[in-house]
Backbone as a ProteinNet text record, in pm:
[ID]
protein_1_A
[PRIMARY]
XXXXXXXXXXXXXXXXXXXXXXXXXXXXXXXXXXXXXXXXXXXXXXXXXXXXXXXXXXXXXXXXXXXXXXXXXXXXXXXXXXXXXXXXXXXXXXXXXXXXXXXXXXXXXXXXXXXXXXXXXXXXXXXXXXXXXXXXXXXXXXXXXXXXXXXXXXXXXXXXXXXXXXXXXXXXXXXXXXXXXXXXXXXXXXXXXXXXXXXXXXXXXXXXXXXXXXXXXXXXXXXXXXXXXXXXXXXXXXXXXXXXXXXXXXXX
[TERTIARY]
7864.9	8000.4	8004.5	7914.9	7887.6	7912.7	7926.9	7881.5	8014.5	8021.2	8093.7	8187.3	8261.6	8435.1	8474.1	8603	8664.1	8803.2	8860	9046.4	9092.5	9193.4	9291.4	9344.9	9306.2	9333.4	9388.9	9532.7	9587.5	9620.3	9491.3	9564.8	9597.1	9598.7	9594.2	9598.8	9716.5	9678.1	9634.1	9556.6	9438.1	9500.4	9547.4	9591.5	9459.1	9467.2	9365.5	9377.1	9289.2	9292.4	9264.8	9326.9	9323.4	9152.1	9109.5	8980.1	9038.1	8938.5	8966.7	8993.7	8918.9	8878.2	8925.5	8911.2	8956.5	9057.5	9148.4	9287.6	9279.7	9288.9	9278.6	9389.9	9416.2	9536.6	9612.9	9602.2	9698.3	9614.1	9740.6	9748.2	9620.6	9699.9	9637.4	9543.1	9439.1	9357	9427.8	9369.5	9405.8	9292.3	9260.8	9160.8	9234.7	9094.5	9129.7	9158	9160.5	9198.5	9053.4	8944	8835.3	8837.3	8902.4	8908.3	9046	9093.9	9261.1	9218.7	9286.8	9280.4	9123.7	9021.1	8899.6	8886.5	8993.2	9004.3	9041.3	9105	9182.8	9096.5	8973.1	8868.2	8807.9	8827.6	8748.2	8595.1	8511	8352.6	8297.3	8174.5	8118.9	8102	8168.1	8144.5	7971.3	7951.7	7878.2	7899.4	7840.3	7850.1	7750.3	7849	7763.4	7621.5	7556.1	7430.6	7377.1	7515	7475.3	7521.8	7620.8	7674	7549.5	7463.5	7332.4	7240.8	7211.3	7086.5	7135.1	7283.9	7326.3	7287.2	7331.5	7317.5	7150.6	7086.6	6970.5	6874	6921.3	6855.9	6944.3	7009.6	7098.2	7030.2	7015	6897.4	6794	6730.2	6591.5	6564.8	6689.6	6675	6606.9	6714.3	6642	6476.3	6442.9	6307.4	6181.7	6192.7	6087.7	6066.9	5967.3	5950	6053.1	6077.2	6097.2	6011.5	5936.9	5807.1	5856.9	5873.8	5874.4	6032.2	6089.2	6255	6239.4	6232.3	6218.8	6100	6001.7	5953.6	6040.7	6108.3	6182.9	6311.4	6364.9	6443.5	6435.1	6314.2	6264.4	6264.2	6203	6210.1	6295.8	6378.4	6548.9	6594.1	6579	6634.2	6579.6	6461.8	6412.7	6465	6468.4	6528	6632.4	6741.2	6910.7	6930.5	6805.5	6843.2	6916.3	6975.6	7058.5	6970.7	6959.2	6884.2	6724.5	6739.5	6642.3	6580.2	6532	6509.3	6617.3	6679.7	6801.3	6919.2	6916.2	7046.5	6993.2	6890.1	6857.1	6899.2	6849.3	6827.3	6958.7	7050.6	7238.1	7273.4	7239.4	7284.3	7272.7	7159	7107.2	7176	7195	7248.7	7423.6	7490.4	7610.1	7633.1	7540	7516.2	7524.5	7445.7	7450.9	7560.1	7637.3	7742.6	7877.8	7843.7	7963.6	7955	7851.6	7802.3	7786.5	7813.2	7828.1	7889.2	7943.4	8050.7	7999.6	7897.5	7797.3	7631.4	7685.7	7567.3	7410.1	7438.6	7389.1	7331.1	7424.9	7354.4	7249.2	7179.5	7051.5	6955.8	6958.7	6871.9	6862.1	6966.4	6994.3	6962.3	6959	6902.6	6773	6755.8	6566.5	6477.7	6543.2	6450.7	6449.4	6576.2	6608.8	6594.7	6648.1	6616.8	6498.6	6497.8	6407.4	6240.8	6215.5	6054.2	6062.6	6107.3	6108.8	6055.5	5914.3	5814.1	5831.2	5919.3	5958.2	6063.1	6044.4	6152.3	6233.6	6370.1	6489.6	6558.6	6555.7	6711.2	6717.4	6602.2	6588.2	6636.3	6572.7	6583.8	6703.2	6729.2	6811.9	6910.2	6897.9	7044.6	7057.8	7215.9	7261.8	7209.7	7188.3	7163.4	7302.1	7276.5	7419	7406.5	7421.5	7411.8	7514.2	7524.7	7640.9	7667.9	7809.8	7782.4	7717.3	7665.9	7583.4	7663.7	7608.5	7664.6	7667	7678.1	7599.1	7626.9	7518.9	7483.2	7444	7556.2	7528.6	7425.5	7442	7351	7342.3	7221.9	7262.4	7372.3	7434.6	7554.8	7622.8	7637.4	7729.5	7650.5	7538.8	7487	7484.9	7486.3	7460.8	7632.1	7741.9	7855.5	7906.2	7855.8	7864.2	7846.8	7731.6	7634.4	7736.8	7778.9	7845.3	8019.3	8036.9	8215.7	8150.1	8013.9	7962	7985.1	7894.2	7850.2	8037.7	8094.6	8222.5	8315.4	8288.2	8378.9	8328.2	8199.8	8131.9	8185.3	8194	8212.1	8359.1	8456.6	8586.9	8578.3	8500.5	8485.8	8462.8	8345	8329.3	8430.7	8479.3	8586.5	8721.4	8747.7	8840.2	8773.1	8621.9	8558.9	8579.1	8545.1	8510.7	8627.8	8738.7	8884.7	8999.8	8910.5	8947.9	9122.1	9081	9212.7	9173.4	9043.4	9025.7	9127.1	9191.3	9277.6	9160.5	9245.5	9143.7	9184.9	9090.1	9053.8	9145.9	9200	9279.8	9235	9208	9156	9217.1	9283.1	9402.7	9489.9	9565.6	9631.4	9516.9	9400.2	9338.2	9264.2	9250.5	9216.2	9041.9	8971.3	8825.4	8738.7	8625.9	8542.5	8515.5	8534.3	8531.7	8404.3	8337.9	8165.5	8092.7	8049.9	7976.4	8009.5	8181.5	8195.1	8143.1	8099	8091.5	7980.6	7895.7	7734.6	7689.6	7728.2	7716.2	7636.5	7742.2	7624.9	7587.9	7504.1	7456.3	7370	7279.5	7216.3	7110.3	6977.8	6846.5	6769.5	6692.4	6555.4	6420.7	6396.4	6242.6	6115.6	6055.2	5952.1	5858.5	5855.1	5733.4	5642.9	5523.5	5436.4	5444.4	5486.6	5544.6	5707.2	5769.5	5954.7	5946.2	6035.1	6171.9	6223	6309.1	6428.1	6532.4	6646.4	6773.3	6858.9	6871.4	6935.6	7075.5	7156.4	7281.5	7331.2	7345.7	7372.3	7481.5	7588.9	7693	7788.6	7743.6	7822.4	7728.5	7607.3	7501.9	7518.9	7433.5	7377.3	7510.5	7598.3	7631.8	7600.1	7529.5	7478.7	7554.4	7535.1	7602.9	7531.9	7440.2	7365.1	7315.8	7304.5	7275.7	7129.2	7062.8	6894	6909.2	6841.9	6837.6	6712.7	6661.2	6558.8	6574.1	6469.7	6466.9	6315.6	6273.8	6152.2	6046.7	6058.5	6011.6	5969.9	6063.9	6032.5	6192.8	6160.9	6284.5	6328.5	6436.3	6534.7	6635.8	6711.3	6846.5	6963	7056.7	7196.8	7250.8	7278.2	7344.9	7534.7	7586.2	7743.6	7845.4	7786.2	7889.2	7906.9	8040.8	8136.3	8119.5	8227.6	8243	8219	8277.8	8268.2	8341.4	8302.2	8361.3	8429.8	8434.2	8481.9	8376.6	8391.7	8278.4	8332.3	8232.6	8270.5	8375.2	8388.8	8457.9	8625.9	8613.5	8789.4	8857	8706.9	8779.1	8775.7	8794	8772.7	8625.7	8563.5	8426.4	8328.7	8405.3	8331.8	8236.9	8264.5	8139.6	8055.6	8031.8	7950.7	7839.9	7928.9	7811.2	7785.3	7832.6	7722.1	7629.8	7638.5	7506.6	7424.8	7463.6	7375.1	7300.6	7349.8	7246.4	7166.5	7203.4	7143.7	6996.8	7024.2	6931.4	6827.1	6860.3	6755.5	6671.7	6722.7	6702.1	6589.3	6625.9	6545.9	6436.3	6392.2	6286.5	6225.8	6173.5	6140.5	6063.8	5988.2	5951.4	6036.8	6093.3	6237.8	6277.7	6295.4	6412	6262.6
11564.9	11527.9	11425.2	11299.3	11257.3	11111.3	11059.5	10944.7	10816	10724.4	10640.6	10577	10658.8	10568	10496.1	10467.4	10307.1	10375.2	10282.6	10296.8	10302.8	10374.7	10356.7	10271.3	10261.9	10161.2	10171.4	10195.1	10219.5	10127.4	10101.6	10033.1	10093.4	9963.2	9977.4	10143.7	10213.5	10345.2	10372.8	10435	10398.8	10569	10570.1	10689.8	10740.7	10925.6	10974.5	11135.8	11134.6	11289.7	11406.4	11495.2	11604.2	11680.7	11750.1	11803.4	11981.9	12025.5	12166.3	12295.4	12303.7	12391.3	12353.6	12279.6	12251.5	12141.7	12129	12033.3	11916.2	11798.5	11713.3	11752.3	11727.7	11719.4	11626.4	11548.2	11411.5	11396.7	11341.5	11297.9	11145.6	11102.3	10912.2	10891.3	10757	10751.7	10750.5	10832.5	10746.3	10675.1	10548.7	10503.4	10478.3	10521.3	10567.1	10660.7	10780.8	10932	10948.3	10921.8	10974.5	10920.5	10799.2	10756.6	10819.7	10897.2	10925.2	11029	10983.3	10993.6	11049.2	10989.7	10963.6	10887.9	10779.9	10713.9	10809.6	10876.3	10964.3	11096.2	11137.5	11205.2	11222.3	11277.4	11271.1	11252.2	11195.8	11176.2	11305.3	11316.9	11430.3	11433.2	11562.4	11506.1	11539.4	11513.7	11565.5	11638.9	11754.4	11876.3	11772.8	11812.9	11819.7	11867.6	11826.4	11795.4	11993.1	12006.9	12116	12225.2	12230	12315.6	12327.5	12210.3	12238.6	12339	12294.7	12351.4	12520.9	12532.4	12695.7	12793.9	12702	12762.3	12774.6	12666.9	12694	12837.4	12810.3	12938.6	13067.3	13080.8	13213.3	13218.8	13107.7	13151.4	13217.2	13157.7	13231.7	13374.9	13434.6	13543.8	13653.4	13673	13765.1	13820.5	13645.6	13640.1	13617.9	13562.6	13515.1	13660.1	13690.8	13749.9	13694.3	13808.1	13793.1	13650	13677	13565.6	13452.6	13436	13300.8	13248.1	13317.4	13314.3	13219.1	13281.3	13203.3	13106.2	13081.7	12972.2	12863.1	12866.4	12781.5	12748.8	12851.8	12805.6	12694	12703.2	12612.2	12476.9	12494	12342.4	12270.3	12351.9	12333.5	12247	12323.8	12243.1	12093.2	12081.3	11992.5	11901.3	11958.8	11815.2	11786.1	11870.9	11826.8	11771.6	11737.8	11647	11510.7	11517.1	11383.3	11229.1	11168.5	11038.5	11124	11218.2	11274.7	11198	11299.6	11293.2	11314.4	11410.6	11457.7	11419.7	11322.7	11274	11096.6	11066.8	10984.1	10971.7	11055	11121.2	11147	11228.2	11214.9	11108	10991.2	10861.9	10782.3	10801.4	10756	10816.3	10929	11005.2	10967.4	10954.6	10833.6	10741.5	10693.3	10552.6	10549	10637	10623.6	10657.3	10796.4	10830.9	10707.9	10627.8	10505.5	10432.4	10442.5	10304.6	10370.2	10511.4	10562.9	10647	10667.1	10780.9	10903.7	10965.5	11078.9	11068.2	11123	11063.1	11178.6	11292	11359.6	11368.6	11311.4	11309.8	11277.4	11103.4	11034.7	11151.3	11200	11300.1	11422.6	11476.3	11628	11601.7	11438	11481.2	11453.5	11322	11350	11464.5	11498.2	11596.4	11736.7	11789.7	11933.7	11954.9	11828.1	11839.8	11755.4	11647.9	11556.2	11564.8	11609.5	11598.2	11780	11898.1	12020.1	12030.2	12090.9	12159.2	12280.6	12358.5	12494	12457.3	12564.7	12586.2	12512.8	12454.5	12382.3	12481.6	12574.4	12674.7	12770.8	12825.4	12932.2	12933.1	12784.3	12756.1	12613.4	12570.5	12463.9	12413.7	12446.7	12442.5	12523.8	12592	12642.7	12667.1	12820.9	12809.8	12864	12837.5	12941	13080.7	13136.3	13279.7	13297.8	13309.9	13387.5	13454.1	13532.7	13668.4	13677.9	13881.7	13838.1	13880.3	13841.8	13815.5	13878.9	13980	14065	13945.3	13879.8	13845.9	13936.4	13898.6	13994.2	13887	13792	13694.8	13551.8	13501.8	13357.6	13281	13271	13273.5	13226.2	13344.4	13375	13342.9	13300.9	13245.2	13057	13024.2	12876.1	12849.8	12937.5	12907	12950.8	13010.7	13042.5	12914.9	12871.5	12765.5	12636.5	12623.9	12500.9	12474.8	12613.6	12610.5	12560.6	12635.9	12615.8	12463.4	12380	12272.2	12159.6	12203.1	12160.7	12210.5	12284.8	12326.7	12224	12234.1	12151.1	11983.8	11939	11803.2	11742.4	11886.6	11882.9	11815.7	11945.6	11889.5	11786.6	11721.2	11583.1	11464.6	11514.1	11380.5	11337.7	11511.7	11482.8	11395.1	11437.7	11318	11198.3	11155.5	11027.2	10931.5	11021.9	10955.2	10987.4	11071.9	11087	11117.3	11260.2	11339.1	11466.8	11480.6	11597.3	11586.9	11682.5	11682.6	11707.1	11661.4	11614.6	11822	11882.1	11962.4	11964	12090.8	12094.6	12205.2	12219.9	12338.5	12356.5	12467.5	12482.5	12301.3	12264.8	12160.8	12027.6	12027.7	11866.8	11850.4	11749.2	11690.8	11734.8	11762.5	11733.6	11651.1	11614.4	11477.8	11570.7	11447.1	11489.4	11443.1	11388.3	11295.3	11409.3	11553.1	11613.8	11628.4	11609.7	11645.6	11533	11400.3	11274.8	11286.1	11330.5	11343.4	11430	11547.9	11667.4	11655.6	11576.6	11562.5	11462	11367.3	11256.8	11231.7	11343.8	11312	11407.7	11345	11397.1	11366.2	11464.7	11448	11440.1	11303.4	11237.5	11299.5	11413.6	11424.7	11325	11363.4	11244.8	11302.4	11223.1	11355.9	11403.2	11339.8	11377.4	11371.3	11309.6	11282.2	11270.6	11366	11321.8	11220.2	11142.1	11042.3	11118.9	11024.9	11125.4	10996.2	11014.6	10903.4	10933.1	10899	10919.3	10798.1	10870.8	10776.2	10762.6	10798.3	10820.6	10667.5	10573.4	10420.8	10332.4	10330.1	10237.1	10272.3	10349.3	10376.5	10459.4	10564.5	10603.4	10711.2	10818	10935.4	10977.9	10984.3	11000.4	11183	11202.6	11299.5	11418.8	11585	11675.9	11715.3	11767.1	11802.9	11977.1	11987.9	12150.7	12198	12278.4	12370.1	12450.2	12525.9	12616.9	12660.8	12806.8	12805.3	12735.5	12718.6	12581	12438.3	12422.8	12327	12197.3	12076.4	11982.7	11920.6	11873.4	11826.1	11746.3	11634.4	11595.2	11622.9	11634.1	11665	11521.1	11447.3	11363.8	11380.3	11350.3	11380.5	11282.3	11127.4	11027.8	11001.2	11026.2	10977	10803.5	10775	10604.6	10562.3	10455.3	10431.9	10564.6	10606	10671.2	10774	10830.7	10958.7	11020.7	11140.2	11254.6	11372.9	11466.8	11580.1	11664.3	11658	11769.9	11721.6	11613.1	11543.6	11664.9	11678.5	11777.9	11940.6	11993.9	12130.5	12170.5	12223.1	12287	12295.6	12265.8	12333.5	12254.7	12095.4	11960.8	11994.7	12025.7	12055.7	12166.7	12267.6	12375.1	12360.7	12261.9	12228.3	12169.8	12022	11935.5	12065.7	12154.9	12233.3	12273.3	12344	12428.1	12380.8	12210.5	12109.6	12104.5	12067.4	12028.8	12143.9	12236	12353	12388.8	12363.9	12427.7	12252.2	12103.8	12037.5	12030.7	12121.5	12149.4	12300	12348.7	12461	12503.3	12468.3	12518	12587.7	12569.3	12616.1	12738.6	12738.2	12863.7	13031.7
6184.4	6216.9	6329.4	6339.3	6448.7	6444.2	6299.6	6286.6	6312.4	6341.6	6385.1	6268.4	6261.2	6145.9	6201.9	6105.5	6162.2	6123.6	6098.2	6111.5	5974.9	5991.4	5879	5808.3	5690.8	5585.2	5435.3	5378.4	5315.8	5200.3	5100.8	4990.9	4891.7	4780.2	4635.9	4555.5	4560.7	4469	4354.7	4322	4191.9	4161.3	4014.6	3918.2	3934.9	3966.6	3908.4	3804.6	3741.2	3646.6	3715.7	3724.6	3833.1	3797.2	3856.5	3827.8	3743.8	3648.1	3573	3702	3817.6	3889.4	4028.7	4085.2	4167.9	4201.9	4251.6	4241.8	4342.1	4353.8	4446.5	4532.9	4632.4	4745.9	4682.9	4639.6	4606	4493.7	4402.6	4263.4	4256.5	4356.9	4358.7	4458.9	4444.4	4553.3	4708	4794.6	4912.3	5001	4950.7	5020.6	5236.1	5303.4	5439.4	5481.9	5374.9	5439.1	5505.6	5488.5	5545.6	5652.5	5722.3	5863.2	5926.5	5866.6	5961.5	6063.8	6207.2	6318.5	6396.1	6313.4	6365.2	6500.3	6534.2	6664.4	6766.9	6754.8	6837.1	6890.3	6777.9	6788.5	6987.5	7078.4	7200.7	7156.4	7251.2	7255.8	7335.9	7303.7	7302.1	7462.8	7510.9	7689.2	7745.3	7850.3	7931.6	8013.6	8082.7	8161.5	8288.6	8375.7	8490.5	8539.8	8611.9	8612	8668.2	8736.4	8836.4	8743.9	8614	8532.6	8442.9	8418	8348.8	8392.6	8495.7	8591.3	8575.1	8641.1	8636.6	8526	8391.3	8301	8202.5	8269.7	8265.8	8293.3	8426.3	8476.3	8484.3	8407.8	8336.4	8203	8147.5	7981.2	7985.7	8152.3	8133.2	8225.7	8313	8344	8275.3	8180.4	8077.3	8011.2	8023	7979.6	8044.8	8158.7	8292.5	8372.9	8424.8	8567.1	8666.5	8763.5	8905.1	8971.4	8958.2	9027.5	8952.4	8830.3	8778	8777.8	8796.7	8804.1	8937.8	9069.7	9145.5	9177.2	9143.7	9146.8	9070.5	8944.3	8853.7	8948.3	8994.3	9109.7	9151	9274.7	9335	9249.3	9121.6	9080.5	9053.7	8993.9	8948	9104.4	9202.4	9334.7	9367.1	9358.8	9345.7	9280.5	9142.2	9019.1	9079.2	9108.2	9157.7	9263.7	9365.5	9479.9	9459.9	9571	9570.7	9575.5	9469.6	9429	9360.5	9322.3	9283	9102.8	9033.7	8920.8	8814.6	8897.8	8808.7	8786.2	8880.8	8918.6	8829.9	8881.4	8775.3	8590.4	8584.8	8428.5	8387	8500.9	8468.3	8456.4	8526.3	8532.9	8382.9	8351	8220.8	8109	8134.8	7991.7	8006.5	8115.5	8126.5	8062.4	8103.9	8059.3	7893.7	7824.2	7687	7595	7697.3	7628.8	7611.5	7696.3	7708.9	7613.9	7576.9	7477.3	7323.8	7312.4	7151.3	7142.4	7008.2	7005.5	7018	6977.1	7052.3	7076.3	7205	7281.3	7209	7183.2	7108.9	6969.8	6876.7	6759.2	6654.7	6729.5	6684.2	6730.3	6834.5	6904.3	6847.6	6828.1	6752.4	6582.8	6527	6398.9	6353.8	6436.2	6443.9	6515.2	6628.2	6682	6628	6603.9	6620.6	6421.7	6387.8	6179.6	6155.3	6162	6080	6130	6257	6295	6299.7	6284.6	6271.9	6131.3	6164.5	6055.9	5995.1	6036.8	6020.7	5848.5	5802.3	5672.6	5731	5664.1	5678.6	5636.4	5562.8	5506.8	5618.9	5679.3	5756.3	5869.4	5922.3	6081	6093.5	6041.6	6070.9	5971.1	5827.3	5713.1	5669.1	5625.5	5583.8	5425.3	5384.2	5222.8	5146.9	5030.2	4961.8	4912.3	4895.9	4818.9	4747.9	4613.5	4491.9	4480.7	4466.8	4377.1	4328.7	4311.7	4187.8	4059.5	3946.1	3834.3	3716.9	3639.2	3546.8	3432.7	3387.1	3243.5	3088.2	3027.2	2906.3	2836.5	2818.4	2729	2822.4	2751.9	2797.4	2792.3	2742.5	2705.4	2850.3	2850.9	3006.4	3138.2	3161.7	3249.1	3252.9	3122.5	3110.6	3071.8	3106.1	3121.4	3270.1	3316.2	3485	3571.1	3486.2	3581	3558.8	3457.5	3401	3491.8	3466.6	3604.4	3708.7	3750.3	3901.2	3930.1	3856.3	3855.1	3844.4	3764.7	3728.6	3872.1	3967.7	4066.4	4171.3	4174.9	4267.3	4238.4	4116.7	4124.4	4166.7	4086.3	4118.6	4303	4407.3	4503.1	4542.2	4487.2	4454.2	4457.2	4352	4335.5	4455.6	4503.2	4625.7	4749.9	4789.7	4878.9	4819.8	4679.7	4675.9	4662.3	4636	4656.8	4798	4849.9	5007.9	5033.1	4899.4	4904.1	5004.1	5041.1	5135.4	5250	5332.7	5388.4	5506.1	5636	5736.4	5808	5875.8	5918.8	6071.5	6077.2	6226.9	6281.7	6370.5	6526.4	6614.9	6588	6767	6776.6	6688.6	6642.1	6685.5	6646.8	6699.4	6621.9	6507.5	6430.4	6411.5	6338.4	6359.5	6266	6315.6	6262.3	6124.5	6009.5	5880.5	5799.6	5913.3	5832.6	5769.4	5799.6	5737.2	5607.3	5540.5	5381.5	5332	5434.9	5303.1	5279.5	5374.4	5373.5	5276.1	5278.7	5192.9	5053.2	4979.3	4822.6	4835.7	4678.3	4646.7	4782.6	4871.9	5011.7	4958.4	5046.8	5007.7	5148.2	5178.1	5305.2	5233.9	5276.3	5233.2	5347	5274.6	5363.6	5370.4	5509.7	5578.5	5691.4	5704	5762.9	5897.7	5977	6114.4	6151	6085.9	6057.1	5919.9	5876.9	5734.6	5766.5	5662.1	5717.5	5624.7	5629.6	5539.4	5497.8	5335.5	5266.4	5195	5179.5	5108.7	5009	4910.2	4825.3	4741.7	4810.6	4707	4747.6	4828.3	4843	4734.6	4803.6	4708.8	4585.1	4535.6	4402.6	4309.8	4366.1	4304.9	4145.1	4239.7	4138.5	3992.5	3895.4	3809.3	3740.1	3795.5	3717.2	3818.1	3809.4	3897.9	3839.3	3985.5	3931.3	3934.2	3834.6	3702.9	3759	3837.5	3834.7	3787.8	3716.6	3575.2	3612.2	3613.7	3577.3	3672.5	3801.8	3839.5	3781.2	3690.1	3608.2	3682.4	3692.9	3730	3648.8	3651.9	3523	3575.4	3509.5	3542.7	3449	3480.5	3390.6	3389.5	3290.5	3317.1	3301.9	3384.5	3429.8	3372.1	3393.4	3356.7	3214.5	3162.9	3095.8	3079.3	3199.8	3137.7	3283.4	3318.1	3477.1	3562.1	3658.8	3779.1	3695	3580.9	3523.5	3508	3542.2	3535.7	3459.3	3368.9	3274.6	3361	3513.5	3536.8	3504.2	3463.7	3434	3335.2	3254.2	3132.6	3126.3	3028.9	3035.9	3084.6	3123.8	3114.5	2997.4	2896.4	2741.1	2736.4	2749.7	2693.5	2822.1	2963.8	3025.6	3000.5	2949.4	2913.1	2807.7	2690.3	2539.6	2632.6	2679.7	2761	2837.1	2867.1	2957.5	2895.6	2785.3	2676.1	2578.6	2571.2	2482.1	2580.3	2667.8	2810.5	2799.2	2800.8	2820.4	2706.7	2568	2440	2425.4	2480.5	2453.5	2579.8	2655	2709.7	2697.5	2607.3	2569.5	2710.4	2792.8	2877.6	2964.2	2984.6	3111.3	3021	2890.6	2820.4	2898
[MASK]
++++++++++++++++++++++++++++++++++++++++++++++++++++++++++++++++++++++++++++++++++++++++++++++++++++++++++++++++++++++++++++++++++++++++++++++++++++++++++++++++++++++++++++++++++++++++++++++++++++++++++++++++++++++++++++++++++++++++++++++++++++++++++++

């Protein structure tokens, strides 16, 4: 939710077909809903140098010795002298917050996501979990999967026509970048950093990837230009689903 928008820009309304499952907010495009009142957004503040240090050494009570509690003390005092290190290092981290809309986030996604070796679902993204489902036949699983997939795009289409309605908290607007990021986005492992690509401006995804069996697959989605199966009922999604599976015998 970090990344730098621009302003509101209201053209051309482009007719659209409502989705089976999920309903757009608005009938018609609104190109610029994904920038509304993004300006108005506050920047990520900074805490004082001395509100740091406090709360520093309140994290590590719990866990340090007596002995090491106050020795850390001591250093902590040290860092916070006046023209010290710390006061340095506050100066600097000033400095950066002026010059971007968060001063945090290049930092928090290479360090804390993209160079982190640990699982990604466990320790740092969110996974999903389903109901679970009683399946009488296949049937009813490769029509489960097919709403799924059809609810999800419904979602889809409200980002990509930027009918999502912008998010309010105790009445104040909040940054709406994580829904654009969300799909058509992938992390390229790499051997000391991932990087992270999104592709739903460039390329424009037309098709979802099918694991089965540990076996990989694509669904292809597009219709004609920029119409996708979820325009229609569900039914032509779950024939392609079951076509898809029945023409890779490995997966059934």
């Amino acid at each position: 939710m970090f990344a730098t928008l621009g302003r509101v820009m209201v053209l051309k309304s482009t007719s659209l077909r409502p989705g089976c499952l999920v309903r757009p907010i608005a009938p018609t495009k609104l190109p610029g809903r994904y920038f509304a009142h993004q300006k108005s957004l506050p920047r990520l503040p900074i805490p004082p140098l001395v509100q740091t240090l406090e709360r520093y050494l309140l994290m590590l009570e719990p866990i340090v010795s007596q002995e090491e509690l106050e020795h850390t003390n001591q250093l902590v005092k040290e860092f916070a002298q006046k023209g010290g290190v710390g006061a340095r290092l506050q100066a600097s981290l000033e400095r950066r917050a002026g010059k971007t809309e968060n001063w945090l986030s290049e930092w928090w996604l290479r360090t804390a996501y993209l160079e982190n070796r640990l699982p990604v679902v466990i320790h740092s993204s969110p996974g999903v979990l389903l109901p679970k489902q009683d399946y009488h036949d296949r049937q009813g699983q490769l029509r489960f999967s097919a709403k799924l997939i059809a609810g999800v795009l419904d979602f889809k289409s409200m980002i990509d026509n930027e009918t999502l309605p912008v998010e309010i908290l105790g009445g104040s607007p909040l940054c709406m970048n994580q829904y654009y990021q969300i799909l058509s986005s992938c992390r390229i492992p790499g051997s000391k950093s991932d990087s992270f690509a999104n592709y739903s401006v460039t390329k424009k995804p037309t098709h979802v990837t099918i694991v089965h069996n540990f076996q990989v697959g694509f669904l292809q989605l597009l219709v004609c230009a920029e119409q996708f199966l979820f325009s229609f009922p569900h039914v032509p999604l779950l024939r392609q689903h079951r076509y898809f599976l029945i023409a890779i015998p490995v997966l059934i």
